[in-house]
PyMOL Python script that loads the backbone (N, CA, C, O; Angstrom):
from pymol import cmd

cmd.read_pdbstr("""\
ATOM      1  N   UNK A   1     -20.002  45.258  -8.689  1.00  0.00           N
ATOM      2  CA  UNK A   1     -19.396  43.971  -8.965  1.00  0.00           C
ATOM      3  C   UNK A   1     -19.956  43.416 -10.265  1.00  0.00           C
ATOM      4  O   UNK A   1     -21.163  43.498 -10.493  1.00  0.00           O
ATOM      5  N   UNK A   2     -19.210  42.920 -11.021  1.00  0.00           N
ATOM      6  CA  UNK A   2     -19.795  41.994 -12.123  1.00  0.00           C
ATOM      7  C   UNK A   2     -20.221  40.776 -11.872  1.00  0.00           C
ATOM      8  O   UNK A   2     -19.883  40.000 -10.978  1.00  0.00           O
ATOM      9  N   UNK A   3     -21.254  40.620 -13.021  1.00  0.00           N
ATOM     10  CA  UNK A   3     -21.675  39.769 -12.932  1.00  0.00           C
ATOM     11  C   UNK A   3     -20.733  38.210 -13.107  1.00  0.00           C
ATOM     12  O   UNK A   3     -19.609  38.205 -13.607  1.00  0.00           O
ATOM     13  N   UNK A   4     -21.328  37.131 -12.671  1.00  0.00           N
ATOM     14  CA  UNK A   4     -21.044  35.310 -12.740  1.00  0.00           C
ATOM     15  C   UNK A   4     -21.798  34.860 -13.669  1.00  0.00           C
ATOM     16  O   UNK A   4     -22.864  35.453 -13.833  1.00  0.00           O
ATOM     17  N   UNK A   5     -21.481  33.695 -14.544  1.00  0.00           N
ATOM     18  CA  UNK A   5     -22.044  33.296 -14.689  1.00  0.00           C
ATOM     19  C   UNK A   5     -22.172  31.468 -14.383  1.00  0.00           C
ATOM     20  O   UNK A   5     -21.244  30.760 -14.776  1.00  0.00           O
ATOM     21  N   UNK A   6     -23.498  30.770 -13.598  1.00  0.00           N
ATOM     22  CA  UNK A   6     -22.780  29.562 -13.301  1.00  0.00           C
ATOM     23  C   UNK A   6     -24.049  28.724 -13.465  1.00  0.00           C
ATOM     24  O   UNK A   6     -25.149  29.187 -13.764  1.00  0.00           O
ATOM     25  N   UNK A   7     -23.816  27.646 -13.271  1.00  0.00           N
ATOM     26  CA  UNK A   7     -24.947  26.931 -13.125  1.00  0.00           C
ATOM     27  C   UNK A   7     -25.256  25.930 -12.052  1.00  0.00           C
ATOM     28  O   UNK A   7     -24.333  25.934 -11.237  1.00  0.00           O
ATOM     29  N   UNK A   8     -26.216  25.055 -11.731  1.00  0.00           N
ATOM     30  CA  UNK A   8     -26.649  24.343 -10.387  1.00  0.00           C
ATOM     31  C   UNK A   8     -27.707  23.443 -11.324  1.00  0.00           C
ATOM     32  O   UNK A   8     -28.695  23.645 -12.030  1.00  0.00           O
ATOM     33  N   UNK A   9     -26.970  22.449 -10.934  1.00  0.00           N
ATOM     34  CA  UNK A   9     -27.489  20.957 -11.796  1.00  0.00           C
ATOM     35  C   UNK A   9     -27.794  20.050 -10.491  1.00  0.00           C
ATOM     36  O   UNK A   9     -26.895  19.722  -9.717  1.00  0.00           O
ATOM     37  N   UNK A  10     -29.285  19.638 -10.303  1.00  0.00           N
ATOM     38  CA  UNK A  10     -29.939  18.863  -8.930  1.00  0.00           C
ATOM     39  C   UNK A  10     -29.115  17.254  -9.591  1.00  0.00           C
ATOM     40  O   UNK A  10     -29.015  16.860 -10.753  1.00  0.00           O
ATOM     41  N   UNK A  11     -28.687  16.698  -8.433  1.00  0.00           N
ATOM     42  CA  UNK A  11     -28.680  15.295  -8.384  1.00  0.00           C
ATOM     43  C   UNK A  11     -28.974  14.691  -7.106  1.00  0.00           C
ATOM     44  O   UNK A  11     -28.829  15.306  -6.050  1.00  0.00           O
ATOM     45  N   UNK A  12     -29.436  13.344  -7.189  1.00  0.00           N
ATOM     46  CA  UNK A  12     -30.060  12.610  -6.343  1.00  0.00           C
ATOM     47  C   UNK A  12     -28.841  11.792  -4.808  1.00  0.00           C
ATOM     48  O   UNK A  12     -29.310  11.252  -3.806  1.00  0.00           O
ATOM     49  N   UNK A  13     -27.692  11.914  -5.027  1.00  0.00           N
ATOM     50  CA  UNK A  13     -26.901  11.471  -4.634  1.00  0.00           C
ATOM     51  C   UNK A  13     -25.073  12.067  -4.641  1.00  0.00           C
ATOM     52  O   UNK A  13     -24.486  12.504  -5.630  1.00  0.00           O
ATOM     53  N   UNK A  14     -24.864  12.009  -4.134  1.00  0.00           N
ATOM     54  CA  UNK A  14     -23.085  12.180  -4.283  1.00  0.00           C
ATOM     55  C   UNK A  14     -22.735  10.718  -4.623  1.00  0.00           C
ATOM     56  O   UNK A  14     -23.460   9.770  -4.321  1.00  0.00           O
ATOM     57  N   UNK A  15     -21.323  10.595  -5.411  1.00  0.00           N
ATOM     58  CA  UNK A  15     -20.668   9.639  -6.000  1.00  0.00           C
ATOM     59  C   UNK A  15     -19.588   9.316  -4.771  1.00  0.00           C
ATOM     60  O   UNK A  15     -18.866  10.121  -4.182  1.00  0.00           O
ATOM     61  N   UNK A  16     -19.731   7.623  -4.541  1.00  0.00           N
ATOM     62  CA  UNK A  16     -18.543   7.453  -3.651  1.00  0.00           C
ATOM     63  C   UNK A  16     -17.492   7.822  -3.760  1.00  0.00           C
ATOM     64  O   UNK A  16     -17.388   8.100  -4.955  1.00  0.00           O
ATOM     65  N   UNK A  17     -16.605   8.020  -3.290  1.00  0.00           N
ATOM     66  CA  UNK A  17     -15.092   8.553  -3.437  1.00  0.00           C
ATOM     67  C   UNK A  17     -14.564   7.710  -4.224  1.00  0.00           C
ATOM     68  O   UNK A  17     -14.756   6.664  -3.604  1.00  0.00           O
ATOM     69  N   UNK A  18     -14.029   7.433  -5.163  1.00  0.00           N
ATOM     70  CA  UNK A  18     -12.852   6.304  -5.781  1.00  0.00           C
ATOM     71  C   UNK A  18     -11.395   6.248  -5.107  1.00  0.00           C
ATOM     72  O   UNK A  18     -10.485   7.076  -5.051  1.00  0.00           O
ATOM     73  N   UNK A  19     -11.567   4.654  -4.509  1.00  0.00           N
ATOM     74  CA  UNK A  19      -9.769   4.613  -4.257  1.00  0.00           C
ATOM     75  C   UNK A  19      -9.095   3.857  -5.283  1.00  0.00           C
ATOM     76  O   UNK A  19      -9.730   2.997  -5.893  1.00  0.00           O
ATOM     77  N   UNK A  20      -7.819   4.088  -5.559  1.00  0.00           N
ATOM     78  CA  UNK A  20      -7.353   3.314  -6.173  1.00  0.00           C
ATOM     79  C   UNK A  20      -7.038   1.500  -5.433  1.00  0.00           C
ATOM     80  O   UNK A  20      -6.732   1.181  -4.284  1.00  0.00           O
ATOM     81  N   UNK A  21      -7.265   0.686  -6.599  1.00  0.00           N
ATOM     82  CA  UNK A  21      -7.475  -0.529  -6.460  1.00  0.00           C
ATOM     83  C   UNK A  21      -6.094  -0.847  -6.427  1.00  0.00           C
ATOM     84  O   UNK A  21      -5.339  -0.318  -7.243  1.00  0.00           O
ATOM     85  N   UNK A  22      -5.642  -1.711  -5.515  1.00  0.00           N
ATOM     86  CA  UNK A  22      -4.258  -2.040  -5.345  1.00  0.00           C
ATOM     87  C   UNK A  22      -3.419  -1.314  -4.717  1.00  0.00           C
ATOM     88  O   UNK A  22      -3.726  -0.371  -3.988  1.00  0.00           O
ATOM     89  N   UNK A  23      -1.846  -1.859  -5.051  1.00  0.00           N
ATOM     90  CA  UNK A  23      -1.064  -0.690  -4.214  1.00  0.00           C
ATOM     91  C   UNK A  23       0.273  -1.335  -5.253  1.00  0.00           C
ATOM     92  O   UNK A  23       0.200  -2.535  -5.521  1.00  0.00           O
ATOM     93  N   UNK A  24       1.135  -0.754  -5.661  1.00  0.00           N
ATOM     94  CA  UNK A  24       2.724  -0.664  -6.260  1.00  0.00           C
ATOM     95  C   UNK A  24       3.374  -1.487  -5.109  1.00  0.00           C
ATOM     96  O   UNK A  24       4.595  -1.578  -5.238  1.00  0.00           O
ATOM     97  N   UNK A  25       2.951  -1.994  -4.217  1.00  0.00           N
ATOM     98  CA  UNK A  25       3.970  -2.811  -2.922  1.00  0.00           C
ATOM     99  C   UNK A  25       2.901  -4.386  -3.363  1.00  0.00           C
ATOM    100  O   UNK A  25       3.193  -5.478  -2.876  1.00  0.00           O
ATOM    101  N   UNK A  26       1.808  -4.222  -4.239  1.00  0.00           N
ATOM    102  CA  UNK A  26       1.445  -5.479  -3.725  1.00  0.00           C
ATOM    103  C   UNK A  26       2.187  -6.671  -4.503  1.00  0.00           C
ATOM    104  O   UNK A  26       2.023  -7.834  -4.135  1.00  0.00           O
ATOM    105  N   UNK A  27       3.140  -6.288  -5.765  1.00  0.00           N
ATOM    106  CA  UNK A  27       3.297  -7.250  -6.050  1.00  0.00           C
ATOM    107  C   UNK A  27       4.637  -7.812  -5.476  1.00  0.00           C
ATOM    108  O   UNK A  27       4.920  -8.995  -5.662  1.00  0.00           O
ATOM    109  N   UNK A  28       5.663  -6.780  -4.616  1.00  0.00           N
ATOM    110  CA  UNK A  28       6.713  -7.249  -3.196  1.00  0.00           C
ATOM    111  C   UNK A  28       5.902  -8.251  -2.699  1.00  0.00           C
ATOM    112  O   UNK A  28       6.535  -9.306  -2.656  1.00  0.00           O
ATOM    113  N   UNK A  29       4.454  -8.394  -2.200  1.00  0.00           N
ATOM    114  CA  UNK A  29       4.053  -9.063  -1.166  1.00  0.00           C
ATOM    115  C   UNK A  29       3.300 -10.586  -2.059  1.00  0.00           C
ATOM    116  O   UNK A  29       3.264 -11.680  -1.496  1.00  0.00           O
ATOM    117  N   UNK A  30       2.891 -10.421  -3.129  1.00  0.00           N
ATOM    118  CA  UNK A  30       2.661 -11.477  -3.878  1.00  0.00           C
ATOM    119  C   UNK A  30       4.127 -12.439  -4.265  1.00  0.00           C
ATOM    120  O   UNK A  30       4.421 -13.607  -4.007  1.00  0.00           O
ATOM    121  N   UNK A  31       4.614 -11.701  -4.757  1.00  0.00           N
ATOM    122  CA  UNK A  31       6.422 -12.803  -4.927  1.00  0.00           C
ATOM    123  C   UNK A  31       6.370 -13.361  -3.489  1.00  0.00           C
ATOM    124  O   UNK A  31       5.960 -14.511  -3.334  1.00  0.00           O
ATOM    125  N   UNK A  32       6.642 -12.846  -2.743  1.00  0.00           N
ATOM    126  CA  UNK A  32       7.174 -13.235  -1.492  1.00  0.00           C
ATOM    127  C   UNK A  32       6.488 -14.472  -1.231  1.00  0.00           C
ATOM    128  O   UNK A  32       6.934 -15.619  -1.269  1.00  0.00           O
ATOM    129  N   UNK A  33       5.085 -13.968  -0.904  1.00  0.00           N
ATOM    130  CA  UNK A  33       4.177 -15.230  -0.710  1.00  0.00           C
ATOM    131  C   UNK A  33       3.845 -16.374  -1.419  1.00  0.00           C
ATOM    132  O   UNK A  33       3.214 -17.274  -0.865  1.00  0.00           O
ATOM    133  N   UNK A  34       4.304 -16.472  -2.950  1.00  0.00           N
ATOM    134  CA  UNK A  34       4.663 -17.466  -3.951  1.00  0.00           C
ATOM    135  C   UNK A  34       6.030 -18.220  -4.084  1.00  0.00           C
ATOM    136  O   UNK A  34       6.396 -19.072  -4.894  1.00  0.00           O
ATOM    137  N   UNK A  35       6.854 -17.451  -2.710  1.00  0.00           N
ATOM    138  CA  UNK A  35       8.237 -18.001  -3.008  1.00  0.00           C
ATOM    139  C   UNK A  35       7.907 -18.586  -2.230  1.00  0.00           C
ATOM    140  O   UNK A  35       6.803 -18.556  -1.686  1.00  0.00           O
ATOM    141  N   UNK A  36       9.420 -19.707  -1.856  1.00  0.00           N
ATOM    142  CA  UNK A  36       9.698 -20.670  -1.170  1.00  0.00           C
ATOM    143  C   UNK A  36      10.445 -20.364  -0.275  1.00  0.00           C
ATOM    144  O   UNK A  36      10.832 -21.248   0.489  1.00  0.00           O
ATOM    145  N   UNK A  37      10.916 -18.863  -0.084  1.00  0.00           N
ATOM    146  CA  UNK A  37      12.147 -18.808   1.166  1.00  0.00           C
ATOM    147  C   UNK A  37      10.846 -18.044   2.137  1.00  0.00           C
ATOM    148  O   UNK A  37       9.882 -17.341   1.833  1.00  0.00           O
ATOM    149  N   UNK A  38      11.381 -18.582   3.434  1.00  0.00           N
ATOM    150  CA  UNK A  38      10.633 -17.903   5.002  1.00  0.00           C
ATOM    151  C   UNK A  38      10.969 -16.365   5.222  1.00  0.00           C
ATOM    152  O   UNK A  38      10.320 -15.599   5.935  1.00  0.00           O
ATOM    153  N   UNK A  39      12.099 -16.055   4.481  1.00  0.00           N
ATOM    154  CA  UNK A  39      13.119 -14.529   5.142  1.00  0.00           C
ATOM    155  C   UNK A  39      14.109 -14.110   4.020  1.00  0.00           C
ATOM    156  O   UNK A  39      15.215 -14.463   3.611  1.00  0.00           O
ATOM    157  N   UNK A  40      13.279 -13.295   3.760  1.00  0.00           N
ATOM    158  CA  UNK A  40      13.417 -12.449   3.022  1.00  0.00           C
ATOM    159  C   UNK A  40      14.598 -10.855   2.868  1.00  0.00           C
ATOM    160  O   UNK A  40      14.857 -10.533   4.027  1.00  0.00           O
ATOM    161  N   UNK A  41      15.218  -9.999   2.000  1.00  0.00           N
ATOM    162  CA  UNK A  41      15.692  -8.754   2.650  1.00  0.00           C
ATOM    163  C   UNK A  41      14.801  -8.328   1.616  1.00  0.00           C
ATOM    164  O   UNK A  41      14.850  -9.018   0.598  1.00  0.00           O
ATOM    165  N   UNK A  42      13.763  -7.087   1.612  1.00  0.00           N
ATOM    166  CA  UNK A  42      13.251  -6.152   0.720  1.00  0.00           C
ATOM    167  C   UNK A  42      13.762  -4.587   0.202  1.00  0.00           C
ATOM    168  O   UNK A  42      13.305  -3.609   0.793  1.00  0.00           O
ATOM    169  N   UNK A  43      14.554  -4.438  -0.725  1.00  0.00           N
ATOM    170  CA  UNK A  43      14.837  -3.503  -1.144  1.00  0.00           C
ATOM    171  C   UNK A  43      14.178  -2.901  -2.283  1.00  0.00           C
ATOM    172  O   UNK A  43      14.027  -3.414  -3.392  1.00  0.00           O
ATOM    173  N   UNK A  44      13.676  -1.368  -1.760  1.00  0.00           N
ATOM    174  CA  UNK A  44      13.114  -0.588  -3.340  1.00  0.00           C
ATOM    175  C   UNK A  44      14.178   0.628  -3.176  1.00  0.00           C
ATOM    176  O   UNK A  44      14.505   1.279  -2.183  1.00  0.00           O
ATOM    177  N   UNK A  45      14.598   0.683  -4.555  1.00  0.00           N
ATOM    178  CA  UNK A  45      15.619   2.132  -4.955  1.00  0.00           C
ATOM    179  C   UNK A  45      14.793   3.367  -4.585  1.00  0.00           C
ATOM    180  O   UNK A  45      13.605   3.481  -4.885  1.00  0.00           O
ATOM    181  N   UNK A  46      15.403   4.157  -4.005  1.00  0.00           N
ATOM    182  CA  UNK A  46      15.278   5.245  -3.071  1.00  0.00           C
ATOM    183  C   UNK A  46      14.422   5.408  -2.175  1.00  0.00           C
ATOM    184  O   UNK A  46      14.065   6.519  -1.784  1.00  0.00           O
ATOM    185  N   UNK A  47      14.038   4.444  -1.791  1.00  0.00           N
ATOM    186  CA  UNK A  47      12.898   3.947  -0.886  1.00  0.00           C
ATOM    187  C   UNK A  47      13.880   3.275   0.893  1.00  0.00           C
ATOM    188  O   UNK A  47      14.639   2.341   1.151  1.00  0.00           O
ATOM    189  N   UNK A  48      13.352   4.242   1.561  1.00  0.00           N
ATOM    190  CA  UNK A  48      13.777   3.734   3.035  1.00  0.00           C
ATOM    191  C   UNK A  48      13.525   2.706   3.689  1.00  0.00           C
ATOM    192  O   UNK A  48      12.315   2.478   3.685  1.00  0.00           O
ATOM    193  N   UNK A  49      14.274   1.779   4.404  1.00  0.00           N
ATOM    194  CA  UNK A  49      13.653   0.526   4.821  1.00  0.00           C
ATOM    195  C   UNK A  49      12.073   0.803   5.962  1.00  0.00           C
ATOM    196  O   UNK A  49      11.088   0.067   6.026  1.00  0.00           O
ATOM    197  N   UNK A  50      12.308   1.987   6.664  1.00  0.00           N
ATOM    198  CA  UNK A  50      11.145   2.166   7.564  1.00  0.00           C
ATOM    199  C   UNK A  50      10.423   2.777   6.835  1.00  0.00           C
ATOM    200  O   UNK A  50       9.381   2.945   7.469  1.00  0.00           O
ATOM    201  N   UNK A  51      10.307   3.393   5.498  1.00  0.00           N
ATOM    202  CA  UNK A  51       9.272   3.418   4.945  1.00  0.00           C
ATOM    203  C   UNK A  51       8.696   2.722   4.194  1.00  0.00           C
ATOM    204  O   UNK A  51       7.497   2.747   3.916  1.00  0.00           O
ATOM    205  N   UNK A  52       9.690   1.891   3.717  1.00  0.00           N
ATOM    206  CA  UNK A  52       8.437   0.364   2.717  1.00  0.00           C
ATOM    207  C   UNK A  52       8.569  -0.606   4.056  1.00  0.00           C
ATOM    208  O   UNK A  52       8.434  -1.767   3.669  1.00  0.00           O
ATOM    209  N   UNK A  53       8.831  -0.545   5.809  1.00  0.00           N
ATOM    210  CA  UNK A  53       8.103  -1.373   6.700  1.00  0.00           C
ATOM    211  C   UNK A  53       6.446  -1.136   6.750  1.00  0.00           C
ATOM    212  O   UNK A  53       5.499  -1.907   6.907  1.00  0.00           O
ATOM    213  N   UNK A  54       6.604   0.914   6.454  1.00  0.00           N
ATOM    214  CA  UNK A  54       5.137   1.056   7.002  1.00  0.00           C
ATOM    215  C   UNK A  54       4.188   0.577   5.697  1.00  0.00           C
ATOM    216  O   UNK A  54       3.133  -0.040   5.849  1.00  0.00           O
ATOM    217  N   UNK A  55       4.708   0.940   4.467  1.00  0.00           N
ATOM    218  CA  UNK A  55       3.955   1.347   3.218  1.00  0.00           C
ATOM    219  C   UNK A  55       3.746  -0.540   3.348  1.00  0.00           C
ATOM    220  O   UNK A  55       2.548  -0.665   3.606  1.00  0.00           O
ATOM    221  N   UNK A  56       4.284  -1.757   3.289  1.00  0.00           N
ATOM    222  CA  UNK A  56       3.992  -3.347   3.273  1.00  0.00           C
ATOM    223  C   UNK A  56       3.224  -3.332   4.491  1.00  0.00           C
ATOM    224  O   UNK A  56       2.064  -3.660   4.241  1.00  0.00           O
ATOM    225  N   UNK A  57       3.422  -3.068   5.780  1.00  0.00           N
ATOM    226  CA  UNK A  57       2.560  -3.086   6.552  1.00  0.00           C
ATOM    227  C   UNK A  57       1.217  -2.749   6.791  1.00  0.00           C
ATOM    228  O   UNK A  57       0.546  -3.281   7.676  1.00  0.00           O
ATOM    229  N   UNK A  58       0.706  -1.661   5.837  1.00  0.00           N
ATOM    230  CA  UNK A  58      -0.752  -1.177   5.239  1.00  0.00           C
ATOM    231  C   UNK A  58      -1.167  -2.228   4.169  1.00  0.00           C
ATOM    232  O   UNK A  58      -2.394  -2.319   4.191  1.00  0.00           O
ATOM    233  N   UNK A  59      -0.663  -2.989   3.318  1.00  0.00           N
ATOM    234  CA  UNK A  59      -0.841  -3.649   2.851  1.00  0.00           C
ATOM    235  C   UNK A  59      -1.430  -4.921   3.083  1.00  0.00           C
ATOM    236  O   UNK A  59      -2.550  -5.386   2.874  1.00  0.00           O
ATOM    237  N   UNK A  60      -0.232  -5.417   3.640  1.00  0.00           N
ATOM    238  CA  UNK A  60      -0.623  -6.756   4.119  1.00  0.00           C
ATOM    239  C   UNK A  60      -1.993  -6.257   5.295  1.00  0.00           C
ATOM    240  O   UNK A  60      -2.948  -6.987   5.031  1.00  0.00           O
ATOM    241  N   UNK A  61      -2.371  -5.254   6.490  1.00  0.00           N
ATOM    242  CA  UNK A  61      -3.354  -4.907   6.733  1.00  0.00           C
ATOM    243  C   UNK A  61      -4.839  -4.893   6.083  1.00  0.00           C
ATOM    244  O   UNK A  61      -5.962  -5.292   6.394  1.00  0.00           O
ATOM    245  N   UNK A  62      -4.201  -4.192   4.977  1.00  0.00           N
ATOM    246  CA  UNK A  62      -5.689  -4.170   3.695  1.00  0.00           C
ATOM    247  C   UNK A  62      -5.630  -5.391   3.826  1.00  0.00           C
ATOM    248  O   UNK A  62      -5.924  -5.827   4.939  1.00  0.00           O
ATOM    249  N   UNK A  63      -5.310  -6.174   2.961  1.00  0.00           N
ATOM    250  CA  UNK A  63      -5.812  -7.329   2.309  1.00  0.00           C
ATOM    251  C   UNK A  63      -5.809  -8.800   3.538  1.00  0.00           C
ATOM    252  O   UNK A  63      -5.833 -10.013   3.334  1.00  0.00           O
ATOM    253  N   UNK A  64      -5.773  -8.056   4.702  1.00  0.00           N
ATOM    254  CA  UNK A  64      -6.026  -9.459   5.925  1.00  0.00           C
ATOM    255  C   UNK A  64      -5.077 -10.543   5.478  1.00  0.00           C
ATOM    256  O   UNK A  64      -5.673 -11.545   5.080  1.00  0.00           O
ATOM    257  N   UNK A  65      -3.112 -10.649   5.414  1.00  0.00           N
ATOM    258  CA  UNK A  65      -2.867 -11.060   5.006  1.00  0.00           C
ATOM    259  C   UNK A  65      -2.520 -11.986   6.533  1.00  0.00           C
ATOM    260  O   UNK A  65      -2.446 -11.220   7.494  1.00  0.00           O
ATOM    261  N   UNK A  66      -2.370 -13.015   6.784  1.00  0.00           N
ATOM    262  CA  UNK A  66      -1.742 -13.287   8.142  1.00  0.00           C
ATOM    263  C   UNK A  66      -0.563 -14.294   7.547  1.00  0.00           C
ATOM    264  O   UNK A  66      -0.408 -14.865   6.467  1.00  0.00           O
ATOM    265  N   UNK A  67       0.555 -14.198   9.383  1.00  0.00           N
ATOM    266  CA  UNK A  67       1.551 -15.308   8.844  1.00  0.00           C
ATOM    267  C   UNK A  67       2.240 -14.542   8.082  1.00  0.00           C
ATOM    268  O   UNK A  67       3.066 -15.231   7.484  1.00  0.00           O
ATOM    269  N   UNK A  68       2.353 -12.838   7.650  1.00  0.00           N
ATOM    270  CA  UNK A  68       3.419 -12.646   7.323  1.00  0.00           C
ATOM    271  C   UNK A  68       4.132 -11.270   8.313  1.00  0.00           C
ATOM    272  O   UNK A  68       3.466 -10.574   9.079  1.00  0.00           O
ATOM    273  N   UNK A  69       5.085 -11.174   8.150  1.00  0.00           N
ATOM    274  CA  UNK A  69       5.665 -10.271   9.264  1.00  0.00           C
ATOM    275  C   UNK A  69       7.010  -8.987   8.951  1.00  0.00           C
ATOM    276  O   UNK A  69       8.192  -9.326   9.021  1.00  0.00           O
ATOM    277  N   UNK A  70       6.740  -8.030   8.728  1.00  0.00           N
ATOM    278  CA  UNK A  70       7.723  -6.898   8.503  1.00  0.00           C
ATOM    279  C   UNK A  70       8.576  -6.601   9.205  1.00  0.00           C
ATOM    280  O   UNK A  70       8.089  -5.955  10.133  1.00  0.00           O
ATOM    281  N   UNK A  71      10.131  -6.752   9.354  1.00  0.00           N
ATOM    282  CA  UNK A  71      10.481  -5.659  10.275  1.00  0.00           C
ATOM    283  C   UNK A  71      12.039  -5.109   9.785  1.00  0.00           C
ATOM    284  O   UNK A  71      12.697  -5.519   8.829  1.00  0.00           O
ATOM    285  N   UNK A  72      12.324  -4.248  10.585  1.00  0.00           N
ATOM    286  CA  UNK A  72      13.849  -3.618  10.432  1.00  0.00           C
ATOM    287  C   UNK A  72      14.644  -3.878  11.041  1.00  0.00           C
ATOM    288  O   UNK A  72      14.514  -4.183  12.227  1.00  0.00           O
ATOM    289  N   UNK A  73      15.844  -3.838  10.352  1.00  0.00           N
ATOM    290  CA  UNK A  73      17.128  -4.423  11.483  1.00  0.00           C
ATOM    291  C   UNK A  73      18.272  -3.321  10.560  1.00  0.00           C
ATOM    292  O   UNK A  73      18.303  -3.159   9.340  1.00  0.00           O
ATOM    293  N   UNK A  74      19.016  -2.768  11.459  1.00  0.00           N
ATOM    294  CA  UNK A  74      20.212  -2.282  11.046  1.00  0.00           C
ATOM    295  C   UNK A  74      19.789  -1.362   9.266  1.00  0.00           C
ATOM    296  O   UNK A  74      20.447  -1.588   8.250  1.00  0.00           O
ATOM    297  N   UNK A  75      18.898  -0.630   9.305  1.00  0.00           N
ATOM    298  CA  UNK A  75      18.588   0.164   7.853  1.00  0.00           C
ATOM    299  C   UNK A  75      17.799  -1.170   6.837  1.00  0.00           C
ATOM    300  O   UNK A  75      17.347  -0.884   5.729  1.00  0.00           O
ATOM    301  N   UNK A  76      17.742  -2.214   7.240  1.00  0.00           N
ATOM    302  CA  UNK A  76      17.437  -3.353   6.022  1.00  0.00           C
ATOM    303  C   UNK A  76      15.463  -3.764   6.217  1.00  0.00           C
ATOM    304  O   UNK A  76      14.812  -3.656   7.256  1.00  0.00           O
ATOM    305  N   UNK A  77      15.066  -4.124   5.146  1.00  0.00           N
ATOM    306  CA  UNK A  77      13.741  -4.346   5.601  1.00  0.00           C
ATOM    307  C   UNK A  77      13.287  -5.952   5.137  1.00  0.00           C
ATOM    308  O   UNK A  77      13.404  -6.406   3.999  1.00  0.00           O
ATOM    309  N   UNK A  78      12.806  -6.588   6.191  1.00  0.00           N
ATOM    310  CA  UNK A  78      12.794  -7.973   5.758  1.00  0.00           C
ATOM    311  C   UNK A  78      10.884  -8.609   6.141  1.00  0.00           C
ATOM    312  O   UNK A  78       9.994  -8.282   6.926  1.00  0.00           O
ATOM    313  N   UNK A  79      11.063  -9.637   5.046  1.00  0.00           N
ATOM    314  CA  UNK A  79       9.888 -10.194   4.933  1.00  0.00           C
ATOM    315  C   UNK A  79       9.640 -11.431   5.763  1.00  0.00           C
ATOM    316  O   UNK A  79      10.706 -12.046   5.794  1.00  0.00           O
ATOM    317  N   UNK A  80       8.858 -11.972   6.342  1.00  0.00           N
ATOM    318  CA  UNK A  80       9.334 -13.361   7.348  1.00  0.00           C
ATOM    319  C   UNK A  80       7.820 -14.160   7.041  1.00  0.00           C
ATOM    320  O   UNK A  80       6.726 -13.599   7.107  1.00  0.00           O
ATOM    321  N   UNK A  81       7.979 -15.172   6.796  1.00  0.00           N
ATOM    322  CA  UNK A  81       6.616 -15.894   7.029  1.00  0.00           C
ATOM    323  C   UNK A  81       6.659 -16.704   8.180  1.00  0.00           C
ATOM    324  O   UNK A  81       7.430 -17.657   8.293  1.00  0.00           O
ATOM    325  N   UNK A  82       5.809 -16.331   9.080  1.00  0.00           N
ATOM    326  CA  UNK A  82       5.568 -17.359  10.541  1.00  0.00           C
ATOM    327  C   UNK A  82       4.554 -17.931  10.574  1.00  0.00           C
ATOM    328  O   UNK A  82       4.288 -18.661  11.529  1.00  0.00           O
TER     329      UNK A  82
END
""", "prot")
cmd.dss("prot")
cmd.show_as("cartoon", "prot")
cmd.util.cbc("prot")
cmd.orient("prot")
């Protein structure tokens, strides 16, 4: 077999993982919450309503949003403040 050649560099620690900061849905959930209407319909282009329920629903989760509420009706995805 031939030879490798490699190296092994000591460090004191592993580096936390990096997540990305934010999310592309947060600013759906910032309008919303700066507007003035209670009920909302949320549409993103090629985006499924039960999948931007789940993808806003992690969201508003992260950031402990309360008083706001996701759901589906008939393919449509709507925003509600209660």
């Amino acid at each position: 077999m031939g030879e490798m050649e490699f190296n092994l560099t000591p460090v004191d620690e592993k580096p936390s993982r990096r997540y990305r900061k934010g999310s592309k849905y947060d600013p759906i959930i910032d309008a919303f919450m700066n507007g003035e209407e209670a009920l909302v319909v949320v549409a993103v282009e090629n985006k499924d309503a039960n999948y931007l329920r789940t993808q806003l629903n992690k969201r508003i989760d992260a950031r402990n949003l309360r008083g706001v509420k996701v759901s589906v009706v008939n393919n449509a995805c709507y925003l509600e403040k209660t």
